[in-house]
Gaussian input, Z-matrix of N, CA and C with variables (Angstrom, degrees):
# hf/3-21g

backbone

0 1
 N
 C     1     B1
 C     2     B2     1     A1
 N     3     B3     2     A2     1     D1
 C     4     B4     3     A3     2     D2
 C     5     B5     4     A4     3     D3
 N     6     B6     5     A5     4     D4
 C     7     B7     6     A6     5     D5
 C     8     B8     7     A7     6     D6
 N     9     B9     8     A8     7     D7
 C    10    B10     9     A9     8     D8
 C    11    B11    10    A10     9     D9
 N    12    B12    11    A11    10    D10
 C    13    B13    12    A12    11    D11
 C    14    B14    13    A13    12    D12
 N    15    B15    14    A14    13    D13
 C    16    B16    15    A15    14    D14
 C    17    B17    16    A16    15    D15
 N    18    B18    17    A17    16    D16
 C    19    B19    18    A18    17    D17
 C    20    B20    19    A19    18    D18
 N    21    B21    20    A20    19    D19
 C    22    B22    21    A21    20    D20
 C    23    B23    22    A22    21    D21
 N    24    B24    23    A23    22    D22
 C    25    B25    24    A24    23    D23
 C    26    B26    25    A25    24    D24
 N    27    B27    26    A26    25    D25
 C    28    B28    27    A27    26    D26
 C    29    B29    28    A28    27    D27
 N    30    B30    29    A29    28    D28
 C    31    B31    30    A30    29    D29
 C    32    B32    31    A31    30    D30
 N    33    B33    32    A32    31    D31
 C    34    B34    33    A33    32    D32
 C    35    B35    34    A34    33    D33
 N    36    B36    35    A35    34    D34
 C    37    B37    36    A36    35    D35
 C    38    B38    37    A37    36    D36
 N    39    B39    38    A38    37    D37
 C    40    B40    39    A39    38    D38
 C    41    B41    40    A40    39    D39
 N    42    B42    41    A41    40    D40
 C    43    B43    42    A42    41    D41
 C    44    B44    43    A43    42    D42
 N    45    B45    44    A44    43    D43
 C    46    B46    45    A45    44    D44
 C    47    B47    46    A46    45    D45
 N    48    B48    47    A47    46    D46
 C    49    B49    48    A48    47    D47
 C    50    B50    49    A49    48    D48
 N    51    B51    50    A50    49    D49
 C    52    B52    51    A51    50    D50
 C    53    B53    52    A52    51    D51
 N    54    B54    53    A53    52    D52
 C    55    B55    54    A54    53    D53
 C    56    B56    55    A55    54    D54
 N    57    B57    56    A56    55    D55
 C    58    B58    57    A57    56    D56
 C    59    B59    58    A58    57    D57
 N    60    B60    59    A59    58    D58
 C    61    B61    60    A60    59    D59
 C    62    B62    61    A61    60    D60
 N    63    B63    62    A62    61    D61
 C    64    B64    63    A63    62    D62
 C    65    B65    64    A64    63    D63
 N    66    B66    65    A65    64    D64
 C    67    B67    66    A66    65    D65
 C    68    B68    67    A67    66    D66
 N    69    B69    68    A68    67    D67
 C    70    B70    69    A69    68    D68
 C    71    B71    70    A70    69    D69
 N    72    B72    71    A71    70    D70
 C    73    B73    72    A72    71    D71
 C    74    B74    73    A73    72    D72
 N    75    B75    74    A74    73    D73
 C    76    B76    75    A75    74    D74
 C    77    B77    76    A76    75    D75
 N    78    B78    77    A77    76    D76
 C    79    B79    78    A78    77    D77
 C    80    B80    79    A79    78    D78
 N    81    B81    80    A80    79    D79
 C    82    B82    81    A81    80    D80
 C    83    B83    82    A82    81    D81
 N    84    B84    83    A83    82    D82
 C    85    B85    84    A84    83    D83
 C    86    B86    85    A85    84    D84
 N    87    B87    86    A86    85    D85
 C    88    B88    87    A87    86    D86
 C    89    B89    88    A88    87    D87
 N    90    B90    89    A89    88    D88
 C    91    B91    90    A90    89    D89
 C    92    B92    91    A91    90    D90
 N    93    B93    92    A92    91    D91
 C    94    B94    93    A93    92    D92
 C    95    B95    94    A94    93    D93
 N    96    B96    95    A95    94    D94
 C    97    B97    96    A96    95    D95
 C    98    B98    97    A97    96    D96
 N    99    B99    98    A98    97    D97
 C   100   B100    99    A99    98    D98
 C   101   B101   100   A100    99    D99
 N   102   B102   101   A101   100   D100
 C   103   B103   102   A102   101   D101
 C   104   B104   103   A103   102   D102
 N   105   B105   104   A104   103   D103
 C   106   B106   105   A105   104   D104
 C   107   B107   106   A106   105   D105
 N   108   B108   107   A107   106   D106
 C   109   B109   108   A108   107   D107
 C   110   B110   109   A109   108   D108
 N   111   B111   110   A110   109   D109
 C   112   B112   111   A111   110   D110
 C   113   B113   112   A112   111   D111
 N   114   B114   113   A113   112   D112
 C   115   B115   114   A114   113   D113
 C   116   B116   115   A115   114   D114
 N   117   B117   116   A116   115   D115
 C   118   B118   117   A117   116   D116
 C   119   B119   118   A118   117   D117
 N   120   B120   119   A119   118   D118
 C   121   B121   120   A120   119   D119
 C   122   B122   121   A121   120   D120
 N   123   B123   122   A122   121   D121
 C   124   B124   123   A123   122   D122
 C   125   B125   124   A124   123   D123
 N   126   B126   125   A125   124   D124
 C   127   B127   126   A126   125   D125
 C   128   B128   127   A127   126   D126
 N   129   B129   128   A128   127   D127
 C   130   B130   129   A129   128   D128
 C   131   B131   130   A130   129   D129
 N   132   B132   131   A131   130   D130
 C   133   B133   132   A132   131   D131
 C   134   B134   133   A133   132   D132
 N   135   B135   134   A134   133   D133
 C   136   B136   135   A135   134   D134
 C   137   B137   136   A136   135   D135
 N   138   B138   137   A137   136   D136
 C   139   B139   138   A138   137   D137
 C   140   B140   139   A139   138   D138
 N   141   B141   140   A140   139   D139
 C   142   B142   141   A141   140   D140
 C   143   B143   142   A142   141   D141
 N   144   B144   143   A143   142   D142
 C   145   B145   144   A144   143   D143
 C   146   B146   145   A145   144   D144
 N   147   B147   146   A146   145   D145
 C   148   B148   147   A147   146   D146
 C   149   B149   148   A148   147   D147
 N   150   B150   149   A149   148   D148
 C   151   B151   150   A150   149   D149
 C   152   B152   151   A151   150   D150
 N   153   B153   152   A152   151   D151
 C   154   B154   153   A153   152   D152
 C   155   B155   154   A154   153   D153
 N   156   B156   155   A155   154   D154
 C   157   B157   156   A156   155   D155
 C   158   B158   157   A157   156   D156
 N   159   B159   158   A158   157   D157
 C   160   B160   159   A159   158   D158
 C   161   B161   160   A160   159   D159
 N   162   B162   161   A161   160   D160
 C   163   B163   162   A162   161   D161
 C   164   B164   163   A163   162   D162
 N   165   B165   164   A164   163   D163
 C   166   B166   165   A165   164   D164
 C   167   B167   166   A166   165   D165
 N   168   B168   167   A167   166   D166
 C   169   B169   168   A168   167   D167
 C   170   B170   169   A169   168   D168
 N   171   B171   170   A170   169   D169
 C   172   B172   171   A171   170   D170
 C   173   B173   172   A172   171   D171
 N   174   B174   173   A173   172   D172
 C   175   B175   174   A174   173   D173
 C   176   B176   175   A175   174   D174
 N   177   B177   176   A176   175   D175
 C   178   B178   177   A177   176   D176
 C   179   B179   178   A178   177   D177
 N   180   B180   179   A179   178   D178
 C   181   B181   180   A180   179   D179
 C   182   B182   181   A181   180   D180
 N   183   B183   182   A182   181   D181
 C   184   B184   183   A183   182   D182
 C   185   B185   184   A184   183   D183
 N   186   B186   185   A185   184   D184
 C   187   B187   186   A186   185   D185
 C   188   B188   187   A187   186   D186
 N   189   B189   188   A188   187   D187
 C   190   B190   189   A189   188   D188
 C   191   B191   190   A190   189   D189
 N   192   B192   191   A191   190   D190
 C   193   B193   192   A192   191   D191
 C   194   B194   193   A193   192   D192
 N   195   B195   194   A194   193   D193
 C   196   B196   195   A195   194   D194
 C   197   B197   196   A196   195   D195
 N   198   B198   197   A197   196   D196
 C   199   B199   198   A198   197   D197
 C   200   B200   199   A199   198   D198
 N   201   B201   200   A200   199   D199
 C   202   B202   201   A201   200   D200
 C   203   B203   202   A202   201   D201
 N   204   B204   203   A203   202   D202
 C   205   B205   204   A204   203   D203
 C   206   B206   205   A205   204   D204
 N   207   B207   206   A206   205   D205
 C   208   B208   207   A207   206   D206
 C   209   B209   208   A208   207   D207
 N   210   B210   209   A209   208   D208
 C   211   B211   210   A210   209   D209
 C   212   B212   211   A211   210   D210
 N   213   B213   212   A212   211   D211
 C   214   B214   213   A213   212   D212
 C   215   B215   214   A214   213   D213
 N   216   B216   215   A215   214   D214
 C   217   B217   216   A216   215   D215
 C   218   B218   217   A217   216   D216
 N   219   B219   218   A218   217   D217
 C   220   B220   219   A219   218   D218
 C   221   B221   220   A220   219   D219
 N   222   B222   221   A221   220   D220
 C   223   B223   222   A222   221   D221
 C   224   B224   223   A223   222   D222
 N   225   B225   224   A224   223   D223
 C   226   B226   225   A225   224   D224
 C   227   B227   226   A226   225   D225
 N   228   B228   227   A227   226   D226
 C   229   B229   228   A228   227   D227
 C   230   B230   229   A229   228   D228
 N   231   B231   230   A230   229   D229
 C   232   B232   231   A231   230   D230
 C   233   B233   232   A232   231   D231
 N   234   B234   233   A233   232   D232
 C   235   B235   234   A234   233   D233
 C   236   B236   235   A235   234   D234
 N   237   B237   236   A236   235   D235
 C   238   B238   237   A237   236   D236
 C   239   B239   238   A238   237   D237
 N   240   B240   239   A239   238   D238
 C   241   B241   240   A240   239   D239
 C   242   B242   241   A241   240   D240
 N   243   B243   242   A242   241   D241
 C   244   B244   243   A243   242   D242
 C   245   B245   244   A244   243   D243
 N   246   B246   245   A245   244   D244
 C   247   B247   246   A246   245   D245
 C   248   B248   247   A247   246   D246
 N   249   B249   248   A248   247   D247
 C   250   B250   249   A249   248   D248
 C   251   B251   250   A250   249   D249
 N   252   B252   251   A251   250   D250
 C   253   B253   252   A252   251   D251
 C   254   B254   253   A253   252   D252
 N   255   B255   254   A254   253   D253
 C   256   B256   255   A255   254   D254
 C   257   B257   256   A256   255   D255
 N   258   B258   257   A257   256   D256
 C   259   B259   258   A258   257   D257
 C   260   B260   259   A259   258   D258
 N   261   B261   260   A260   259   D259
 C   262   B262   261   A261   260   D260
 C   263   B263   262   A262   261   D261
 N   264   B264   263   A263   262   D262
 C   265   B265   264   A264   263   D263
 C   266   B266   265   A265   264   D264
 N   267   B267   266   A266   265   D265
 C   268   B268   267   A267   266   D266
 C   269   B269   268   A268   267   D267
 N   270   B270   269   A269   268   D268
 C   271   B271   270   A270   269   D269
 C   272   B272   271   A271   270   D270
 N   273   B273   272   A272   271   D271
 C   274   B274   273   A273   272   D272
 C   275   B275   274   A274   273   D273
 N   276   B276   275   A275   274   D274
 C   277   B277   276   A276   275   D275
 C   278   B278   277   A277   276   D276
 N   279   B279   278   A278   277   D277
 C   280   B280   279   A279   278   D278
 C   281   B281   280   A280   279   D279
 N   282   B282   281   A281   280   D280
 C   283   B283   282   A282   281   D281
 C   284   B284   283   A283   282   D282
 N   285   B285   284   A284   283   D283
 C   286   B286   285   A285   284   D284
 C   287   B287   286   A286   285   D285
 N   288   B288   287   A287   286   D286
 C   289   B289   288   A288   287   D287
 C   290   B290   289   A289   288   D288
 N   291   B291   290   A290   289   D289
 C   292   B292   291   A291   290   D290
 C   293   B293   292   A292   291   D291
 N   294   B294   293   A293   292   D292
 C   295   B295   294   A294   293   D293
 C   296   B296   295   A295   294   D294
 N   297   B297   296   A296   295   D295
 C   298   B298   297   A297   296   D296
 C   299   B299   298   A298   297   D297
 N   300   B300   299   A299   298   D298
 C   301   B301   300   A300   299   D299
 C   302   B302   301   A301   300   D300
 N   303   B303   302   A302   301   D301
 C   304   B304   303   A303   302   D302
 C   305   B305   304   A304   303   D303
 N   306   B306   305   A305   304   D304
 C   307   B307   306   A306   305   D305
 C   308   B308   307   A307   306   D306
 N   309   B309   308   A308   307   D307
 C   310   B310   309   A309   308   D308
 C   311   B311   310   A310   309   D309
 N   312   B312   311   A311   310   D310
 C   313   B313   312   A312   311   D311
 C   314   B314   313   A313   312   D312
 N   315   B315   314   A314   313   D313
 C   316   B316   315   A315   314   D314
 C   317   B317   316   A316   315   D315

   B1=1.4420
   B2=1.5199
   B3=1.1512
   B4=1.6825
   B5=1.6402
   B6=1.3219
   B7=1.0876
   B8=2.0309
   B9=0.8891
   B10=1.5952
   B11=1.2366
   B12=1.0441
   B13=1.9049
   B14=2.0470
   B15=1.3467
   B16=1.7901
   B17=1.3140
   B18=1.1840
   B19=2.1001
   B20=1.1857
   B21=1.6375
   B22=1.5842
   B23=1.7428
   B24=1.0275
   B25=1.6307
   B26=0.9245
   B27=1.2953
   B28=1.5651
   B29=1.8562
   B30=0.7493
   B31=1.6087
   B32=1.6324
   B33=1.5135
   B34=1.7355
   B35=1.4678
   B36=1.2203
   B37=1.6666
   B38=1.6708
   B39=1.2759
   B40=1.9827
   B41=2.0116
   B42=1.1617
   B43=1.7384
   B44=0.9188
   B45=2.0877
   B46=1.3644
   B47=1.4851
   B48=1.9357
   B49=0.9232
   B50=1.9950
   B51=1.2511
   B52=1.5932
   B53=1.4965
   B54=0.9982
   B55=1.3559
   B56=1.8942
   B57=1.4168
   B58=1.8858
   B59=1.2892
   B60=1.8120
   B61=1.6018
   B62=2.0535
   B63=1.2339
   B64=1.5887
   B65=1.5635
   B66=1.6271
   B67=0.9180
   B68=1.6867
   B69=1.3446
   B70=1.1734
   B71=1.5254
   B72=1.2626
   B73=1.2475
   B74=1.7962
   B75=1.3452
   B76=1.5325
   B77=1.3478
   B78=1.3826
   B79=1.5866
   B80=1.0939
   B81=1.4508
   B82=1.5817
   B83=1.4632
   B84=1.7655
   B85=1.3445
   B86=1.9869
   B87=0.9782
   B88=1.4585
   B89=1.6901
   B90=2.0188
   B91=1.7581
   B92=1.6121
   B93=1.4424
   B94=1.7399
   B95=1.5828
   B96=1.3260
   B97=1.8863
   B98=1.6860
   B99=1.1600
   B100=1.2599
   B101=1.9312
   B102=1.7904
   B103=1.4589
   B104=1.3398
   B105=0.8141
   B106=2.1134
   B107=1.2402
   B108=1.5183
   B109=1.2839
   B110=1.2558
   B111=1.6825
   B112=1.3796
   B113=1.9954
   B114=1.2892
   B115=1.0327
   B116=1.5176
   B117=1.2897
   B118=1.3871
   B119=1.5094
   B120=1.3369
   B121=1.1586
   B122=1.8357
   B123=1.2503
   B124=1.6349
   B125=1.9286
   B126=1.6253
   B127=1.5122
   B128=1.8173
   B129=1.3233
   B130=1.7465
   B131=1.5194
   B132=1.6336
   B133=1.6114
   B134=1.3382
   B135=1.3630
   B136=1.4589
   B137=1.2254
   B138=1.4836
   B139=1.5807
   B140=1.5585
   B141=0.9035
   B142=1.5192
   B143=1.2482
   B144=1.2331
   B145=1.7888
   B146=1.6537
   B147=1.5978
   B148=1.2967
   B149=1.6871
   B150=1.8060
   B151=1.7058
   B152=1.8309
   B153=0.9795
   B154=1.6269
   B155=1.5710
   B156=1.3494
   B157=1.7147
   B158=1.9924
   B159=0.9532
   B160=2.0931
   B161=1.6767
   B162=1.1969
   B163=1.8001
   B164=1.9474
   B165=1.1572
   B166=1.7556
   B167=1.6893
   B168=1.4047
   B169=1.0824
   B170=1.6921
   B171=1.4488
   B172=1.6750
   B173=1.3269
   B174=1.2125
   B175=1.3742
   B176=1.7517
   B177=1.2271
   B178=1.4777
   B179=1.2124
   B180=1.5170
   B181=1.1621
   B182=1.8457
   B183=1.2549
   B184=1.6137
   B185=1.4988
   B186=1.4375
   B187=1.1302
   B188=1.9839
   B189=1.5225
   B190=1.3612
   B191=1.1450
   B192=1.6321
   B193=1.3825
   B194=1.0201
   B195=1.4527
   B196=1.5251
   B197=1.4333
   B198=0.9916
   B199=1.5069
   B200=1.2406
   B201=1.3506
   B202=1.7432
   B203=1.7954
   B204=1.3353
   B205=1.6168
   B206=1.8642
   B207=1.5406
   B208=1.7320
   B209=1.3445
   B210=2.0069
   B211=1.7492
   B212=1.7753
   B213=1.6099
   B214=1.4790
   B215=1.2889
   B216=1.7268
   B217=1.1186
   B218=1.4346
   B219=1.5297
   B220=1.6213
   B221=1.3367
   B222=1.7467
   B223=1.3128
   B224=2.0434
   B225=0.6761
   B226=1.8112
   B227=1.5044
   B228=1.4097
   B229=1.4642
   B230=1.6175
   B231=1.3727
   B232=1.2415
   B233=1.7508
   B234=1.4708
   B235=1.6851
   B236=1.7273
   B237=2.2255
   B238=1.1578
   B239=1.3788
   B240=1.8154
   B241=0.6726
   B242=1.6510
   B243=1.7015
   B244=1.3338
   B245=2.0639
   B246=1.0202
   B247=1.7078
   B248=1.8090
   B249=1.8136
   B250=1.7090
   B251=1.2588
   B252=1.1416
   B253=1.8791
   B254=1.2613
   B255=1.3549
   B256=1.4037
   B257=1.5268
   B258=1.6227
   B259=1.4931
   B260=1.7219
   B261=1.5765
   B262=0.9449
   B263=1.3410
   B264=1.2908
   B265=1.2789
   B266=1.4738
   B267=1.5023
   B268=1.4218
   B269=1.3778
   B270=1.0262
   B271=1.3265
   B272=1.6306
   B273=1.2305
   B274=1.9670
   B275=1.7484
   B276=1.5738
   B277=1.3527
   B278=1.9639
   B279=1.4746
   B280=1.5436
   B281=1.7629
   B282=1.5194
   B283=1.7267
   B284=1.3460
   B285=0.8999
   B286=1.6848
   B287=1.4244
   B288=1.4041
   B289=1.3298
   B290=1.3262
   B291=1.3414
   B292=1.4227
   B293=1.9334
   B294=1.4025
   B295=1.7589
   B296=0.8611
   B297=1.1707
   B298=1.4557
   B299=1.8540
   B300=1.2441
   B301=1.5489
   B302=1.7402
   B303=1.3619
   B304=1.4117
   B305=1.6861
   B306=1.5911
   B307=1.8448
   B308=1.6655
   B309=1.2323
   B310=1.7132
   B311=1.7045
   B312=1.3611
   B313=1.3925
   B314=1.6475
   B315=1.6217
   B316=1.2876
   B317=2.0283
   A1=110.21
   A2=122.25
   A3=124.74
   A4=83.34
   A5=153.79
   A6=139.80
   A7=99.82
   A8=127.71
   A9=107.16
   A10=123.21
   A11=133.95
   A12=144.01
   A13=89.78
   A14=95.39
   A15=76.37
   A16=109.49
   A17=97.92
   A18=113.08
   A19=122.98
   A20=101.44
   A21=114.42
   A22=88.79
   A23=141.87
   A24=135.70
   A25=139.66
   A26=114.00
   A27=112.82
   A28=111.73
   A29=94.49
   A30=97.69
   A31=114.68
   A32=100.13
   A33=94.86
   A34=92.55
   A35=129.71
   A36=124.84
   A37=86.63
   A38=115.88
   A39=111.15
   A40=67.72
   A41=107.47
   A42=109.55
   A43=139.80
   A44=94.79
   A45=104.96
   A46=127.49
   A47=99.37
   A48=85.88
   A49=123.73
   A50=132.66
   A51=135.97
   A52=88.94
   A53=137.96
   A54=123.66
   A55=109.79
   A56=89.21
   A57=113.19
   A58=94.48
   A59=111.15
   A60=98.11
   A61=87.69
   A62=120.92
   A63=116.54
   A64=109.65
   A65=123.95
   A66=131.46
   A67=145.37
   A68=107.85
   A69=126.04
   A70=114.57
   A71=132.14
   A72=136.59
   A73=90.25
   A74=112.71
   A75=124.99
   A76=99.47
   A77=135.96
   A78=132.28
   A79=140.29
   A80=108.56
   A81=127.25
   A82=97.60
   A83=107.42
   A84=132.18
   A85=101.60
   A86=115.00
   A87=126.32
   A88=115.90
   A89=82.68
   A90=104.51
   A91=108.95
   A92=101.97
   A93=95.78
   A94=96.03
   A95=127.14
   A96=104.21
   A97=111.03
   A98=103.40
   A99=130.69
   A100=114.51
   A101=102.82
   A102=97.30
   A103=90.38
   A104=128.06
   A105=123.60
   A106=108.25
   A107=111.61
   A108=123.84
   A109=124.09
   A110=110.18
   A111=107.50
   A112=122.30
   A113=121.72
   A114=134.57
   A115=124.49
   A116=131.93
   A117=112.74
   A118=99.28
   A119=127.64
   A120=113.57
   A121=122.66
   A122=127.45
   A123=119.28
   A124=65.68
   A125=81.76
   A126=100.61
   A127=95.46
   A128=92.24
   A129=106.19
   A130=103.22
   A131=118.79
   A132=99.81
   A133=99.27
   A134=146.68
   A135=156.13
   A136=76.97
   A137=141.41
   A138=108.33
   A139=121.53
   A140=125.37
   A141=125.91
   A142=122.53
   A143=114.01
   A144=117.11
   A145=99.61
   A146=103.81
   A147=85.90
   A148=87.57
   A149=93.95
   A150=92.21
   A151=108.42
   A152=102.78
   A153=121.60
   A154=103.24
   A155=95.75
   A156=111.96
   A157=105.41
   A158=76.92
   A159=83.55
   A160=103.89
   A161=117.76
   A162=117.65
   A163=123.62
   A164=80.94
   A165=91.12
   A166=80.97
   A167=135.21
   A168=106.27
   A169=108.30
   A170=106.78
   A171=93.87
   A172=124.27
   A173=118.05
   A174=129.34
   A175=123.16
   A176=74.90
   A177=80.06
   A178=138.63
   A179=113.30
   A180=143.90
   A181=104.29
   A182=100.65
   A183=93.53
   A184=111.80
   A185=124.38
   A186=112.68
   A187=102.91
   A188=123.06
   A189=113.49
   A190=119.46
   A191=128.91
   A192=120.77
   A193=121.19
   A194=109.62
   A195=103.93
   A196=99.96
   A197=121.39
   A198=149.80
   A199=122.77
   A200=105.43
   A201=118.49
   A202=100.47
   A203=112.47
   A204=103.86
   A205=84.30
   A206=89.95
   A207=96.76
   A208=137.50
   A209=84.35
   A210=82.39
   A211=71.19
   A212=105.61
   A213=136.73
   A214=91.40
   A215=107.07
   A216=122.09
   A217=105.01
   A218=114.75
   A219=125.78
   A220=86.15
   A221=107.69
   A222=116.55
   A223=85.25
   A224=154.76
   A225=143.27
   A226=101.43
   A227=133.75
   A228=123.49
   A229=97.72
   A230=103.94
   A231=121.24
   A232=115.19
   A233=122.50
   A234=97.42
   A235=117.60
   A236=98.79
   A237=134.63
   A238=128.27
   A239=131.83
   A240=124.72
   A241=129.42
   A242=120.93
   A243=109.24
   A244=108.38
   A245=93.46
   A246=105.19
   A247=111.50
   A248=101.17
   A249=102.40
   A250=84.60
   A251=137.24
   A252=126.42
   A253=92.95
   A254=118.51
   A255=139.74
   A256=126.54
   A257=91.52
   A258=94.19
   A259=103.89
   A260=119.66
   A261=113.02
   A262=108.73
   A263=123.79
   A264=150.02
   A265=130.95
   A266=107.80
   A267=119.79
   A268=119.74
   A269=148.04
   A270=149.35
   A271=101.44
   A272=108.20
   A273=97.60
   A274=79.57
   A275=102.58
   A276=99.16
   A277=83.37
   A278=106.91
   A279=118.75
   A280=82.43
   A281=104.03
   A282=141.53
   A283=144.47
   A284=140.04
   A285=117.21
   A286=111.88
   A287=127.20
   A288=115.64
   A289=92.13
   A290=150.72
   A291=130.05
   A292=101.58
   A293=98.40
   A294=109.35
   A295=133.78
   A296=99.51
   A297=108.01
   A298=111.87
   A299=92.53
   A300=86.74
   A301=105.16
   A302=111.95
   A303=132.12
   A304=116.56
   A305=106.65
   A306=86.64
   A307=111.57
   A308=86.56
   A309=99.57
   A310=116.90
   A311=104.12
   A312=106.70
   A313=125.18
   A314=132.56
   A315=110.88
   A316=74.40
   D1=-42.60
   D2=-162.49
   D3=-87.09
   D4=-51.85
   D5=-167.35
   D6=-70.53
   D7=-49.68
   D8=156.48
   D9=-47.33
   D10=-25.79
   D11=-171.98
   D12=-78.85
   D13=-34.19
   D14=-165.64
   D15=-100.30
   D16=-8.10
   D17=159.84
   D18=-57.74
   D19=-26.61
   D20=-161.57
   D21=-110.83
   D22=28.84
   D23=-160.92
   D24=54.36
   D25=18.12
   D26=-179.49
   D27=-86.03
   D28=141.53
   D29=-162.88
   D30=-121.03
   D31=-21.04
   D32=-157.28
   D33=-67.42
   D34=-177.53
   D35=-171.64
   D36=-122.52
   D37=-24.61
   D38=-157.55
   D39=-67.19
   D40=-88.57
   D41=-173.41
   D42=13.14
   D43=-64.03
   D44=175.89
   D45=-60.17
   D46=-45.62
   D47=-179.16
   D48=-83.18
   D49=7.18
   D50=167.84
   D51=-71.70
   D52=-42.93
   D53=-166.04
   D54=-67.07
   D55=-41.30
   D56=179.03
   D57=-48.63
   D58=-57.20
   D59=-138.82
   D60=-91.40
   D61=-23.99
   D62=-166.04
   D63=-72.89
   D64=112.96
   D65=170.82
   D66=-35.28
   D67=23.03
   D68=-172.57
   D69=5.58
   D70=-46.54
   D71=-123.56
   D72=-102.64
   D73=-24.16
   D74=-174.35
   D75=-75.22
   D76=-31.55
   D77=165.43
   D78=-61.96
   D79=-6.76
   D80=179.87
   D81=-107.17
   D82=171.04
   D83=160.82
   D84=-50.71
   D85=144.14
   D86=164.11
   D87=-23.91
   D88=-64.54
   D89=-171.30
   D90=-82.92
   D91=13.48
   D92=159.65
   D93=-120.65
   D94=14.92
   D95=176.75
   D96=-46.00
   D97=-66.44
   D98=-179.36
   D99=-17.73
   D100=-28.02
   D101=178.04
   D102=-124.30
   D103=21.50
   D104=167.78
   D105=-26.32
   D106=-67.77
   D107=-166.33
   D108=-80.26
   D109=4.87
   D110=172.81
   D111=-57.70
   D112=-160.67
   D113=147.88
   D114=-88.21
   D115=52.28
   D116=-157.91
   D117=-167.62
   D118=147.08
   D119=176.11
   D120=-87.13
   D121=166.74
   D122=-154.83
   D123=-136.20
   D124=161.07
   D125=174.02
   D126=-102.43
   D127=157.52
   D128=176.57
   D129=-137.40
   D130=30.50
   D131=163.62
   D132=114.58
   D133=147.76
   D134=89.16
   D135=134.62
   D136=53.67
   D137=-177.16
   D138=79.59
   D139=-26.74
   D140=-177.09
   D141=-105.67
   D142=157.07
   D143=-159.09
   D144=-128.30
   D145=161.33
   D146=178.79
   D147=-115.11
   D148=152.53
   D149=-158.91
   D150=-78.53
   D151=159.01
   D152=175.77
   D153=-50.91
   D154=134.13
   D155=177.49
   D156=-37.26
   D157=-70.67
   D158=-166.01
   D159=-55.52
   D160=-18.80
   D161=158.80
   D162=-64.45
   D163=-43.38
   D164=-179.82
   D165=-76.25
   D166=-75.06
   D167=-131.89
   D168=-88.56
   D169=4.30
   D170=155.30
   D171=-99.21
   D172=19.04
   D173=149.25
   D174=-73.32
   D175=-38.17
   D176=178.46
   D177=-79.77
   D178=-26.22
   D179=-178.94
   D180=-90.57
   D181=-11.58
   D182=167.93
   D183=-110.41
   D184=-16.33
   D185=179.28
   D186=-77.86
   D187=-38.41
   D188=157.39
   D189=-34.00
   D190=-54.31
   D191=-175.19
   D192=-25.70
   D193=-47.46
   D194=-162.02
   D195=-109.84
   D196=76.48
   D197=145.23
   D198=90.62
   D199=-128.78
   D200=-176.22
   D201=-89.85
   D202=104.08
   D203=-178.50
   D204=-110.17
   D205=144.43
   D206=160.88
   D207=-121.49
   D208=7.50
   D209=-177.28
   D210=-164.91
   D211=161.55
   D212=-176.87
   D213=-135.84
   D214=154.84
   D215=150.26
   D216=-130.43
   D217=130.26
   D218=-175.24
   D219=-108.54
   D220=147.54
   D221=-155.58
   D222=-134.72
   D223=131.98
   D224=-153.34
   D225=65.94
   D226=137.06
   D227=-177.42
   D228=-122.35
   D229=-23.77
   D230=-163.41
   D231=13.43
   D232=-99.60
   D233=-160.58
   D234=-78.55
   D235=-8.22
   D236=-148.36
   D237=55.20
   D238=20.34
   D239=157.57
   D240=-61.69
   D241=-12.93
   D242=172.14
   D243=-85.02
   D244=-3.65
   D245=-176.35
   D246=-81.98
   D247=-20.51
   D248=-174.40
   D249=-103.93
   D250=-37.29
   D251=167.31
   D252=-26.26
   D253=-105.05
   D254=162.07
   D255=19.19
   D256=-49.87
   D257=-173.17
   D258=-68.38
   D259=-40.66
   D260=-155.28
   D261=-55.36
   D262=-51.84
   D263=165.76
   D264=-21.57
   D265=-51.67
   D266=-164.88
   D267=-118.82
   D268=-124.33
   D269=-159.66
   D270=-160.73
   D271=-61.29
   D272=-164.99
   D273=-148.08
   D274=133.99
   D275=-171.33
   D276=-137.79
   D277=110.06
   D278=179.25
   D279=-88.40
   D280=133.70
   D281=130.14
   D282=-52.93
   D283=96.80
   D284=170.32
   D285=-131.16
   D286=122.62
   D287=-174.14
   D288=-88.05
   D289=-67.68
   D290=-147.45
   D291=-135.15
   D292=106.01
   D293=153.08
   D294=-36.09
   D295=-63.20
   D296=-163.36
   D297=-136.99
   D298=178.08
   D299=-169.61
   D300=-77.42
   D301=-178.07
   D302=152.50
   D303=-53.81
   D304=99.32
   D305=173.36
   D306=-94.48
   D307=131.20
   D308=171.37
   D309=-46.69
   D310=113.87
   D311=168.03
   D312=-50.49
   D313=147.65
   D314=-149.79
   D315=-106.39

């Protein structure tokens, strides 16, 4: 996976390696371990997916850009695998899977 991540440009090395060392495969259903490490996103329930490797980690690698961050706030928490990325990274990393309520379609 991390040698596709640097195929695709990802460059930062802290990245590569949270992506290396974070267990991907524990964020999915059981009967999806098996493609964790693909390129692709897997669903984790209610509608929601957990996003594709090279998404988290060019997120990640751009929120470093811009410098010394010591705290994130992830706003969707969904499987929280972009939140244990995160941890490695930062200092205090706040979660929230859902704000606000469901608005009724009109």
């Amino acid at each position: 996976m991390v040698e596709r991540l640097q195929q695709r440009g990802i460059s930062d090395q802290r990245v590569l390696d949270c992506m290396a060392e974070v267990p991907r495969h524990i964020f999915v259903d059981e009967a999806l371990a098996h493609r964790a490490y693909d390129d692709g996103s897997l669903p984790i329930g209610h509608r929601q997916t957990l996003s594709q490797p090279w998404v988290v980690a060019v997120m990640t690698q751009l929120l470093l850009e811009g410098g010394n961050v010591q705290s994130v706030l992830e706003l969707g928490t969904g499987s929280g695998y972009q939140a244990a990325v995160l941890s490695r990274l930062v200092e205090r990393v706040y979660t929230q899977e859902r704000i606000l309520p469901l608005l009724k379609r009109a």
